[in-house]
BALOBA-1460 file (C-alpha; in Angstrom, 3 decimals):
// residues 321
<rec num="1" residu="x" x="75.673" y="19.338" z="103.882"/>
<rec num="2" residu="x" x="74.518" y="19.431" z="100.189"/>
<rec num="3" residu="x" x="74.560" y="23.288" z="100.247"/>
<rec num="4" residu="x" x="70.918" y="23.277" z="99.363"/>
<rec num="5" residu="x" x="67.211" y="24.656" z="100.813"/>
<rec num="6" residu="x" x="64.686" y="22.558" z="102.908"/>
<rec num="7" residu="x" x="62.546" y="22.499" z="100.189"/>
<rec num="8" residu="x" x="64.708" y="21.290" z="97.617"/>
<rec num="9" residu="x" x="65.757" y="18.070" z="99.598"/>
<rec num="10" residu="x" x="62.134" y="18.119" z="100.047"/>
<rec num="11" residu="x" x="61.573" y="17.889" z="96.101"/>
<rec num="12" residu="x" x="64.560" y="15.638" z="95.996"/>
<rec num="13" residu="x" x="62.872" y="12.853" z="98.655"/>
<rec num="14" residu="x" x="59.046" y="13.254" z="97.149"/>
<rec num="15" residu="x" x="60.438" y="13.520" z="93.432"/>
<rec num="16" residu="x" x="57.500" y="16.144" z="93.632"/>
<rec num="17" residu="x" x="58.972" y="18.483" z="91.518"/>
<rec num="18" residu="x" x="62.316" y="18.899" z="88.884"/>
<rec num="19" residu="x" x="65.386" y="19.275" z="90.171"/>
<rec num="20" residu="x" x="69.158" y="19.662" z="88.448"/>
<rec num="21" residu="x" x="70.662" y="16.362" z="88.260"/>
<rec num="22" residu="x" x="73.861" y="17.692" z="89.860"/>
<rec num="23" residu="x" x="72.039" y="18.905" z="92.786"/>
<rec num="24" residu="x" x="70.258" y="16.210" z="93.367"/>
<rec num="25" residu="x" x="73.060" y="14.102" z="93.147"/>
<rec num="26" residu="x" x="74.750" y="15.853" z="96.085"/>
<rec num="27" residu="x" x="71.452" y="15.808" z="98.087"/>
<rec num="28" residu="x" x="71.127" y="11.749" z="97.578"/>
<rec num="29" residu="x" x="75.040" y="11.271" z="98.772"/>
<rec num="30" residu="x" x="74.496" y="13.719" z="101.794"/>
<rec num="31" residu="x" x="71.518" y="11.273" z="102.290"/>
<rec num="32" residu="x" x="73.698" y="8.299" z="102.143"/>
<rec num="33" residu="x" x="76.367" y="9.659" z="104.329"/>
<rec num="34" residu="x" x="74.266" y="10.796" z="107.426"/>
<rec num="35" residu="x" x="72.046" y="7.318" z="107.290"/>
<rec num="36" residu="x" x="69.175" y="9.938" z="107.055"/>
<rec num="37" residu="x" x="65.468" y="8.544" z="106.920"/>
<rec num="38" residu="x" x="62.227" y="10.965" z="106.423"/>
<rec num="39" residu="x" x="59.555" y="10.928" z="108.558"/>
<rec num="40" residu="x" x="60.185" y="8.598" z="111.962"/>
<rec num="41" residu="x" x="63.401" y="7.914" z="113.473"/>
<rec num="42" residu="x" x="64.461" y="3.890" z="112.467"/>
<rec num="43" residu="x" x="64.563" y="3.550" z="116.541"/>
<rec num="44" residu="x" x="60.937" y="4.910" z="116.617"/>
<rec num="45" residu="x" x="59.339" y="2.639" z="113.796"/>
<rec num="46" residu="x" x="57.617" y="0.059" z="115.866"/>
<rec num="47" residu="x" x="56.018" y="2.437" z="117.943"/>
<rec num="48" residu="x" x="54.171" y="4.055" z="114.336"/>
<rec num="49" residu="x" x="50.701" y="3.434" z="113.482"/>
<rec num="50" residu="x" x="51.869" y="2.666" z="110.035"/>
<rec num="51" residu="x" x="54.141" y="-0.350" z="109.438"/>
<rec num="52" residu="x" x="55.808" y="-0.465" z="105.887"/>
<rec num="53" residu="x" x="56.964" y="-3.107" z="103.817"/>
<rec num="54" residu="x" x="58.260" y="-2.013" z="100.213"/>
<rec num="55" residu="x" x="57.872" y="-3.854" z="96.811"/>
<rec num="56" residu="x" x="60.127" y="-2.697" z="93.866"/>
<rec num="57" residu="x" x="59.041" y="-4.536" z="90.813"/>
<rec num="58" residu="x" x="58.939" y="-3.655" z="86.981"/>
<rec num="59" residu="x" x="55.788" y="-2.242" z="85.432"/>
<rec num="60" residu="x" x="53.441" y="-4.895" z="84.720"/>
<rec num="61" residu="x" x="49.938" y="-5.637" z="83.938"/>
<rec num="62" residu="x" x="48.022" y="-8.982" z="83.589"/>
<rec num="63" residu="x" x="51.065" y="-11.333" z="84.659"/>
<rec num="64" residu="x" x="51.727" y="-13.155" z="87.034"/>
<rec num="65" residu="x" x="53.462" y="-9.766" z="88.895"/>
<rec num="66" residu="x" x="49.699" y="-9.485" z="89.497"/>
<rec num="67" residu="x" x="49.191" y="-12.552" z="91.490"/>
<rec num="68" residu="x" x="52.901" y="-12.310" z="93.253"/>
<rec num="69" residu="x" x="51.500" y="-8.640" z="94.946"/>
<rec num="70" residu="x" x="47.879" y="-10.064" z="95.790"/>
<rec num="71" residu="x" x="50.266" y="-12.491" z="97.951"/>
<rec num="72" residu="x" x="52.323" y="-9.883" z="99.841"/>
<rec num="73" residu="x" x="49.343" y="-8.069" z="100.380"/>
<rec num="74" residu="x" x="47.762" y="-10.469" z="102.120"/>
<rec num="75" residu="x" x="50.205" y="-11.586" z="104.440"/>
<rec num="76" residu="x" x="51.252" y="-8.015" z="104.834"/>
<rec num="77" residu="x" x="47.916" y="-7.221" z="105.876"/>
<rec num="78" residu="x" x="47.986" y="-9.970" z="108.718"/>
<rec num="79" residu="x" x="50.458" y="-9.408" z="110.366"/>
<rec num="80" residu="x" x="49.849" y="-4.881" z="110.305"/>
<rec num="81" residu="x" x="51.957" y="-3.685" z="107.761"/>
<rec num="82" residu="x" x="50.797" y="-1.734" z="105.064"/>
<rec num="83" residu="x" x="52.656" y="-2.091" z="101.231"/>
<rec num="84" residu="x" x="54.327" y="0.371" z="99.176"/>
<rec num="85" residu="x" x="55.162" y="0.306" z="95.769"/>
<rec num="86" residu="x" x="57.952" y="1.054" z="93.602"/>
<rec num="87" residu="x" x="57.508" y="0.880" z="89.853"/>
<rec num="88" residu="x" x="60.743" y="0.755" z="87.861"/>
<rec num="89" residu="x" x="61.516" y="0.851" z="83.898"/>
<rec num="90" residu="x" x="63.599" y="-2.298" z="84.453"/>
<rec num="91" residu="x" x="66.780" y="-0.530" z="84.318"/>
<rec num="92" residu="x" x="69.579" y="-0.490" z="87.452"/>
<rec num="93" residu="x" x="69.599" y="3.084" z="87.965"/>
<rec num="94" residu="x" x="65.877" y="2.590" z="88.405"/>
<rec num="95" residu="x" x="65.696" y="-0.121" z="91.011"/>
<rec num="96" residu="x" x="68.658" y="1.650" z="92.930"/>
<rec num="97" residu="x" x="66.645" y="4.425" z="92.755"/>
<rec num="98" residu="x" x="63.908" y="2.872" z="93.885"/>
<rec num="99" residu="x" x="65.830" y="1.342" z="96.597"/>
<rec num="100" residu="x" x="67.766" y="3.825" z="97.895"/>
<rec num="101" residu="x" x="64.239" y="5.717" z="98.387"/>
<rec num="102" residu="x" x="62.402" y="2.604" z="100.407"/>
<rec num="103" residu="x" x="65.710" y="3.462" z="102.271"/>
<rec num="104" residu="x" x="65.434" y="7.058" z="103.298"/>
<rec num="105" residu="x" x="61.618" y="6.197" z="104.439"/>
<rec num="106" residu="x" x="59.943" y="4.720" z="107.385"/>
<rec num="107" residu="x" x="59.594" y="1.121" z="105.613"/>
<rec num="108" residu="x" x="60.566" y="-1.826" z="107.754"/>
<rec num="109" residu="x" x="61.860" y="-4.128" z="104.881"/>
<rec num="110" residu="x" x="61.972" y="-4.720" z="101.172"/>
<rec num="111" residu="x" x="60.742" y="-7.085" z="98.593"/>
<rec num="112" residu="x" x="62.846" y="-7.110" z="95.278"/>
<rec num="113" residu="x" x="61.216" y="-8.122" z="91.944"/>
<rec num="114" residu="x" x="63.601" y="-7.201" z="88.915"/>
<rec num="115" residu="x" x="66.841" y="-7.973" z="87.405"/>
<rec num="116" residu="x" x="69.863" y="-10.389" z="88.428"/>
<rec num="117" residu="x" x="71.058" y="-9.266" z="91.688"/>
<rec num="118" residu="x" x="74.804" y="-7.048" z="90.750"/>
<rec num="119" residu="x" x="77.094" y="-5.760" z="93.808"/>
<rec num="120" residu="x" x="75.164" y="-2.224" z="93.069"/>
<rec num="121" residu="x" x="71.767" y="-3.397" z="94.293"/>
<rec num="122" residu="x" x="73.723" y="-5.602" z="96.789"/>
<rec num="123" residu="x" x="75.742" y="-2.177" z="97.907"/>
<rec num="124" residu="x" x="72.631" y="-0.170" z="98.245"/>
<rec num="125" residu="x" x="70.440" y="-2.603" z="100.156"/>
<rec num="126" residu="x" x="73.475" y="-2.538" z="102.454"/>
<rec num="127" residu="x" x="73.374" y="0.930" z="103.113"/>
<rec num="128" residu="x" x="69.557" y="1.502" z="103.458"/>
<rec num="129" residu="x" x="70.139" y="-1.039" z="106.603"/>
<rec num="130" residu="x" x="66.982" y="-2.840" z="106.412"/>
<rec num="131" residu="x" x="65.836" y="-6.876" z="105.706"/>
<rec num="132" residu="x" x="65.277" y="-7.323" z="101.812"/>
<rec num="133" residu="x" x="63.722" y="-10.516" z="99.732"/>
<rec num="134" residu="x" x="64.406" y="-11.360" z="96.203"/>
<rec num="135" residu="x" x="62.189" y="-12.802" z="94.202"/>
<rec num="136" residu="x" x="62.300" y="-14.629" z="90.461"/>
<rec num="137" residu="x" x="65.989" y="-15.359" z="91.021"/>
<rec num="138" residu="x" x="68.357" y="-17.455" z="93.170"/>
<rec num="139" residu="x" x="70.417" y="-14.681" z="95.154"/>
<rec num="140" residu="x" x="73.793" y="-16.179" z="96.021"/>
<rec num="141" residu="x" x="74.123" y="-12.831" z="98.716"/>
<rec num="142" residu="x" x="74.043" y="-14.505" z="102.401"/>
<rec num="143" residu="x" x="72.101" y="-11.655" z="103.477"/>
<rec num="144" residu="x" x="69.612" y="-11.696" z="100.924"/>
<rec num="145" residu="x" x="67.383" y="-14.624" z="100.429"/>
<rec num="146" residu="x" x="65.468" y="-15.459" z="97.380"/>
<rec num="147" residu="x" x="61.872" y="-17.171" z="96.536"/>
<rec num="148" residu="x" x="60.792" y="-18.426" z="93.363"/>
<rec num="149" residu="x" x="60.093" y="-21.342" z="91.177"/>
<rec num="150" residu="x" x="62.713" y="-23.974" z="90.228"/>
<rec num="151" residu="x" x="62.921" y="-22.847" z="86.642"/>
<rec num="152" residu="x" x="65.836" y="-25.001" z="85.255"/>
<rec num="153" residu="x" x="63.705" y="-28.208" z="86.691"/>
<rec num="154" residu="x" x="60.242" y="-26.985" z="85.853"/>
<rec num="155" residu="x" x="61.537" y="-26.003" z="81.907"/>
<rec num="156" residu="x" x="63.309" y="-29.667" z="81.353"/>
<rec num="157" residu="x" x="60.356" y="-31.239" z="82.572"/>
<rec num="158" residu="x" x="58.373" y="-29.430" z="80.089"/>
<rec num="159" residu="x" x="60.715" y="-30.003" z="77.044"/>
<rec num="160" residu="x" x="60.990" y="-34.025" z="78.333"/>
<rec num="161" residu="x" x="57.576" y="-34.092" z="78.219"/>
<rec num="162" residu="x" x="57.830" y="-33.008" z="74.201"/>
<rec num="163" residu="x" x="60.411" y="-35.590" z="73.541"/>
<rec num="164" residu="x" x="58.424" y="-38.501" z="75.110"/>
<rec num="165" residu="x" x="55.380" y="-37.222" z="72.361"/>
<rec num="166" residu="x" x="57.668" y="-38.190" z="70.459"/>
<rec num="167" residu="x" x="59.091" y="-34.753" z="68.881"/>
<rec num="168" residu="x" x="62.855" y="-34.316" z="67.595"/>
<rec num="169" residu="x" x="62.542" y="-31.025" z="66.445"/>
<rec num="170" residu="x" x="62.608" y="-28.877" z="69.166"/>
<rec num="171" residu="x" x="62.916" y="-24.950" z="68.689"/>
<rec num="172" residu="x" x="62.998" y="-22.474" z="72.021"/>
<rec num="173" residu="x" x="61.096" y="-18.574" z="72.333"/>
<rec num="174" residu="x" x="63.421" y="-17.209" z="75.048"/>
<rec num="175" residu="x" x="62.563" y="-14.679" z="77.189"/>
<rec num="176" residu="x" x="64.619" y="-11.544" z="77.540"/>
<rec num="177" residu="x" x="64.348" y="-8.581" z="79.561"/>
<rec num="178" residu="x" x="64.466" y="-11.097" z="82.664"/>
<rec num="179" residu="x" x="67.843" y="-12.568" z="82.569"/>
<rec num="180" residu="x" x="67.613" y="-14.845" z="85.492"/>
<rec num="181" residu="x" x="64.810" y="-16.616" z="84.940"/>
<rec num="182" residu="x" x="65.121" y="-16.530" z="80.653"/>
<rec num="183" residu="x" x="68.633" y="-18.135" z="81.327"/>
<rec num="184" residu="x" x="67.432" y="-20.931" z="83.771"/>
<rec num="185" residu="x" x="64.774" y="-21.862" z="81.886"/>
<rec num="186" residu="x" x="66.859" y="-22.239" z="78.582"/>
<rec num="187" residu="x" x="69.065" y="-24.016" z="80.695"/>
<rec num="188" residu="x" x="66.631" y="-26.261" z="81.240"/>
<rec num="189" residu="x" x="65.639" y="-26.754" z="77.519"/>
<rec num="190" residu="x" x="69.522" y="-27.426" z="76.813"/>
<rec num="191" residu="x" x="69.778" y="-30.465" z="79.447"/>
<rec num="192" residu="x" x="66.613" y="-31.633" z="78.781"/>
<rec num="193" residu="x" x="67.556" y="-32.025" z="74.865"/>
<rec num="194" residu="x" x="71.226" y="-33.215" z="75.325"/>
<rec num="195" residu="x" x="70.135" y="-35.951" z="78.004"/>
<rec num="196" residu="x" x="67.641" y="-36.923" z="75.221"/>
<rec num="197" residu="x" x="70.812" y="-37.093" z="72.612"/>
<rec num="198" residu="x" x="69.213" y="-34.291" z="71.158"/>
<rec num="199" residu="x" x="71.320" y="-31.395" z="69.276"/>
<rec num="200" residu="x" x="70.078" y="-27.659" z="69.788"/>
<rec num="201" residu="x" x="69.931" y="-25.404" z="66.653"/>
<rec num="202" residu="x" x="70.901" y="-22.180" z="67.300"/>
<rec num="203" residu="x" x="68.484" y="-20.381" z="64.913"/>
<rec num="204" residu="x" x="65.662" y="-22.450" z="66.307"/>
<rec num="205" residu="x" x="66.711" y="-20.508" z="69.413"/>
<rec num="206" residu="x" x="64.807" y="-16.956" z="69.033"/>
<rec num="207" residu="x" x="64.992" y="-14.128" z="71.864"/>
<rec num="208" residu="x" x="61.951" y="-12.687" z="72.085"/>
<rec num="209" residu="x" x="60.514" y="-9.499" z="74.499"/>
<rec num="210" residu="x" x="57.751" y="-10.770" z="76.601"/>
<rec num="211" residu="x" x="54.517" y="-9.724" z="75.122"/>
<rec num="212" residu="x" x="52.078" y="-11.769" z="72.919"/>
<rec num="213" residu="x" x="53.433" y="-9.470" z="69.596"/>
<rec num="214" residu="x" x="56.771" y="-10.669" z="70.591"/>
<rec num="215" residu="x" x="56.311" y="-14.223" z="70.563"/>
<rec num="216" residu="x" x="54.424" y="-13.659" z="67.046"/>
<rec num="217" residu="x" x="57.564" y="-12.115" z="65.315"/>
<rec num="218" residu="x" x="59.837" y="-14.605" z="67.189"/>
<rec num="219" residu="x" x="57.433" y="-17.400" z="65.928"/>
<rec num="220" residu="x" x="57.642" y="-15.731" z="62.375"/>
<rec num="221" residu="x" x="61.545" y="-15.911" z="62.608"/>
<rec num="222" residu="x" x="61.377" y="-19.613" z="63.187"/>
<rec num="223" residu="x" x="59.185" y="-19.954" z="60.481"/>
<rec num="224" residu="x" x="61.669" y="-17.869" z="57.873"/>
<rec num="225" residu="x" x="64.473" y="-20.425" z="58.721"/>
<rec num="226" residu="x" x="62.929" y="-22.104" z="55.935"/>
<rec num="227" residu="x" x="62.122" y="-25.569" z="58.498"/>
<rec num="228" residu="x" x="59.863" y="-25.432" z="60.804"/>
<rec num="229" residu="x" x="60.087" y="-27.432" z="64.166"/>
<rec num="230" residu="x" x="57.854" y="-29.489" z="65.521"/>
<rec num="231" residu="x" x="57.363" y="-28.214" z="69.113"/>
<rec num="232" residu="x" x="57.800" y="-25.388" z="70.329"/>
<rec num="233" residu="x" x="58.744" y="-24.731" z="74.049"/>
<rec num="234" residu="x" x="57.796" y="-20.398" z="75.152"/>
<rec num="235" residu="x" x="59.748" y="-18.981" z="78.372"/>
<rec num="236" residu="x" x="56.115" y="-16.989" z="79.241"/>
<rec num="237" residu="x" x="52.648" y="-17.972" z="78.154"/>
<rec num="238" residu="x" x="52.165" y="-14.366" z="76.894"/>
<rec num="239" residu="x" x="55.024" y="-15.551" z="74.297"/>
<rec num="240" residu="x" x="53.935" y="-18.816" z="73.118"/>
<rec num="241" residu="x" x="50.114" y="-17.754" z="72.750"/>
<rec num="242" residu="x" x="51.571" y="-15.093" z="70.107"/>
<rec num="243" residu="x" x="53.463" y="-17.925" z="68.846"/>
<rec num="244" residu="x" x="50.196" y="-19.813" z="68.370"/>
<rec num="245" residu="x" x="48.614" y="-16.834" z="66.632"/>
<rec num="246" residu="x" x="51.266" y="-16.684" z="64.380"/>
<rec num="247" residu="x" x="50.666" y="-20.227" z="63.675"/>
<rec num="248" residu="x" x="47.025" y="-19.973" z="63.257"/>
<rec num="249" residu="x" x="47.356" y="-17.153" z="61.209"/>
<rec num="250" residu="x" x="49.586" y="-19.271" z="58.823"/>
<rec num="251" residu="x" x="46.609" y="-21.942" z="58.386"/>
<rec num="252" residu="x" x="48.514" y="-24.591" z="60.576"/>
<rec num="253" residu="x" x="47.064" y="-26.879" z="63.066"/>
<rec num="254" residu="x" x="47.868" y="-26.988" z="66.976"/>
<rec num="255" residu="x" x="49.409" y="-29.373" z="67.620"/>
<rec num="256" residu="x" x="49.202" y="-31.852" z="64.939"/>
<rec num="257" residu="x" x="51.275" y="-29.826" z="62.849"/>
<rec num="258" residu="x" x="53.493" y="-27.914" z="65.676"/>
<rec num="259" residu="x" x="53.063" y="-28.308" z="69.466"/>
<rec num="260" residu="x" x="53.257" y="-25.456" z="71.801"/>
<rec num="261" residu="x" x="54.564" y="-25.422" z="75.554"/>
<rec num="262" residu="x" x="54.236" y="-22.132" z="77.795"/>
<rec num="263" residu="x" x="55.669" y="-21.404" z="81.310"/>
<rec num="264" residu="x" x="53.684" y="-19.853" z="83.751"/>
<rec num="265" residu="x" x="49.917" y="-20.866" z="84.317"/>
<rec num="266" residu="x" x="48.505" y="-17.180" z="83.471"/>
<rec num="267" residu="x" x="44.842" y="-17.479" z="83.347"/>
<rec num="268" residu="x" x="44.699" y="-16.748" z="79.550"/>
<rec num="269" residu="x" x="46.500" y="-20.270" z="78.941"/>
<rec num="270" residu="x" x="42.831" y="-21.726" z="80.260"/>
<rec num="271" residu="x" x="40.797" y="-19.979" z="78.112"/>
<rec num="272" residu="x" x="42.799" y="-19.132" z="74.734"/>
<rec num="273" residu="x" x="42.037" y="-21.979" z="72.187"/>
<rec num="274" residu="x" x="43.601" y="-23.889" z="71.660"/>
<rec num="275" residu="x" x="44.359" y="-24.562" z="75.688"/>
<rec num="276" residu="x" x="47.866" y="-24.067" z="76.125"/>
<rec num="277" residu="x" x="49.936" y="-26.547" z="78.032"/>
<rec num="278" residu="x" x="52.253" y="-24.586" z="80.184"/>
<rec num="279" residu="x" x="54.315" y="-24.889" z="83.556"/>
<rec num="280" residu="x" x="52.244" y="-23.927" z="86.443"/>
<rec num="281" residu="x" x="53.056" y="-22.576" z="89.638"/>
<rec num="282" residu="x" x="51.485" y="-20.081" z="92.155"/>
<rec num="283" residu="x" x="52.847" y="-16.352" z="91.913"/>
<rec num="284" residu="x" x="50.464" y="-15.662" z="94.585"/>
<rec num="285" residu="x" x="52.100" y="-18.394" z="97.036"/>
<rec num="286" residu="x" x="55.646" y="-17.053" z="96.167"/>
<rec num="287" residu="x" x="54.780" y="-13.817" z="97.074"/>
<rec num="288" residu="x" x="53.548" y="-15.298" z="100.914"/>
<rec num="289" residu="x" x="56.504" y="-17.336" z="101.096"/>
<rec num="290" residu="x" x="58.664" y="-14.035" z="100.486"/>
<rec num="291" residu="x" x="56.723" y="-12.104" z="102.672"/>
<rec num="292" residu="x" x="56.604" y="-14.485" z="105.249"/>
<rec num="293" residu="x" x="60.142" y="-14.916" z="105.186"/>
<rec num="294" residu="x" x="61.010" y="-10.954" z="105.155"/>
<rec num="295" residu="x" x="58.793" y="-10.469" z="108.440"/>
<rec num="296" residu="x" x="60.550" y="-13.240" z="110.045"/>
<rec num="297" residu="x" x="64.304" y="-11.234" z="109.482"/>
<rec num="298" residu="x" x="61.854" y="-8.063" z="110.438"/>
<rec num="299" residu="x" x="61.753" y="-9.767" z="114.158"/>
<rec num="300" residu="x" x="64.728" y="-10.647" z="114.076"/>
<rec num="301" residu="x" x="65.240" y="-13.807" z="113.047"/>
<rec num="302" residu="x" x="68.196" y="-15.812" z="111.260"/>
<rec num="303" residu="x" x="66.937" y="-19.482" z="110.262"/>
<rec num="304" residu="x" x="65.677" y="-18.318" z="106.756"/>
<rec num="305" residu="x" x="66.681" y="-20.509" z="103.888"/>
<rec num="306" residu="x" x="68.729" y="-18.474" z="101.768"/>
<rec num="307" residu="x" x="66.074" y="-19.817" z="98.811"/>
<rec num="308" residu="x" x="63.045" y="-21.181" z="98.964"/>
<rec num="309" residu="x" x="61.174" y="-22.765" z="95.704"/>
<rec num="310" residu="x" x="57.289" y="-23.302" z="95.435"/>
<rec num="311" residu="x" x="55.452" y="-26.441" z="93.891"/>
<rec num="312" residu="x" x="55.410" y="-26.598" z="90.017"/>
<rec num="313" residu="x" x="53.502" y="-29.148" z="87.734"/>
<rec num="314" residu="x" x="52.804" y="-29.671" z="84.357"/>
<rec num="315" residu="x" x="49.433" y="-28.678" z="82.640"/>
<rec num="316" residu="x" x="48.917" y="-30.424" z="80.022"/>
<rec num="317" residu="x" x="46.055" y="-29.051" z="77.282"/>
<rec num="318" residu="x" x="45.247" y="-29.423" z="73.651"/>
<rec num="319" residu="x" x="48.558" y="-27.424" z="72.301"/>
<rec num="320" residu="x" x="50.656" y="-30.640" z="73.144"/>
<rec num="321" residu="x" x="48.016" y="-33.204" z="72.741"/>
């Protein structure tokens, strides 16, 4: 159908070696338009040796990404499927890429780690014809349910908890790069300031990437407003213990001169000093909860909540008190 050799669908499938856009192109849509999977026949998957369940997540190293796969591999494991995984660049044609490969092979379902759900991922999951989870978002897609952390709850608990210390001043490191979760947790931030009569500045609002150099030049922005705050709440932990660097650096005092609130529970928030209070939560249990929930639609079944949040709670350390 794509007018090609064996061994140039081969290349295309394996991405083992080069191949001219164009012609791979016309190899992916004759893929799409015969339903065609590698290796077993869908009918025949249950009878494999090999069960497969695929993660597609963005490159990452010491977060909580870390934690999230120990989980699916552990659940995974007990109930006989082995994982696969699919590293993007955080782009869309990347994770439909990534998708539409997971659906051309043997694996039984998907777990989704990456940006906001758009009716492109929602088209392609479609047409690969097998159960997929979502998590680090709320999907509003029936067929697609979502696990994570209530984010807009967990982030105004963490800025209430600043106002009842008493701080006014209030500035925000938001995340970027993860749009779901950096909007719901400045969402948060917003309500929990306006239900405290509180007014937000907008240039004590800095986007910020997500590493720990990040949240030093956003903290450095705050600081060239010419006024600093006097708490500061981070989207990540990575961001707000740059922020504290930056601080430190400056010869300022955590927190008696400027409190700092992080979001995540990564193990360097116990051991940096000062301790940084953050939002904690287990990435590991999200990750069982997804898997659990994928196997379940692997069977067969339909009762799964179309999102399920896991247990947060406040840590608080010596950056807030």
């Amino acid at each position: 159908m794509a007018g090609v050799s064996i061994s140039t669908v081969s290349r295309v499938i394996n991405n083992s070696k080069p191949v001219n856009e164009e012609v791979r192109q016309r190899v992916m849509e004759a893929i799409k338009q015969t339903q065609y999977r590698s290796g077993t026949p869908a009918g025949d998957v249950a009878k494999t040796d090999s069960a497969l369940i695929g993660v597609i997540a963005p490159q990452f190293s010491q977060t909580v990404l870390n934690d999230m796969v120990a989980g699916i591999e552990s659940v995974s494991r007990l109930y006989g499927y082995e994982l696969l995984i699919g590293l993007t660049d955080g782009t869309l044609e990347s994770e439909l890429d990534h998708l539409t490969r997971f659906g051309n092979i043997e694996s039984q379902g998907i777990i989704f780690v990456g940006s906001m759900l758009e009716r492109r991922h929602a088209q392609t999951i479609e047409a690969a014809g097998i159960p997929c989870v979502v998590i680090g978002q709320i999907s509003n897609i029936p067929s697609i349910p979502s696990v994570h952390v209530d984010n807009i709850t967990a982030s105004y608990e963490a800025v209430t908890y600043l106002i009842q210390k008493g701080h006014r001043r209030i500035a925000m490191i938001r995340g970027i790069g993860d749009e779901g979760i950096g909007n719901d947790r400045y969402q948060g931030f917003q309500q929990a300031m306006s239900d405290a009569g509180l007014s937000v500045r907008e240039d004590w609002v800095v986007n910020s990437a997500l590493s720990v150099d990040d949240g030093m030049n956003a903290m450095r922005q705050l600081a060239e407003t010419g006024e600093m705050p006097t708490a500061v709440f981070c989207s990540t932990d990575w961001m707000a213990i740059g922020a504290m660097n930056y601080v430190l650096d400056q010869g300022m005092r955590i927190p008696e001169d400027i409190a700092v609130f992080g979001f995540d529970g990564s193990y360097l928030s116990s051991i940096f000093r000062p301790k940084l209070s953050t939002v904690e939560y287990s990435a590991t249990e999200i990750g069982m909860t997804a898997t659990r929930n994928l196997i379940k639609m692997i069977k067969g079944a339909s009762d799964i909540p179309q999102h399920s949040n896991v247990t947060h709670y406040l840590a608080i350390r010596e950056s807030t008190s």
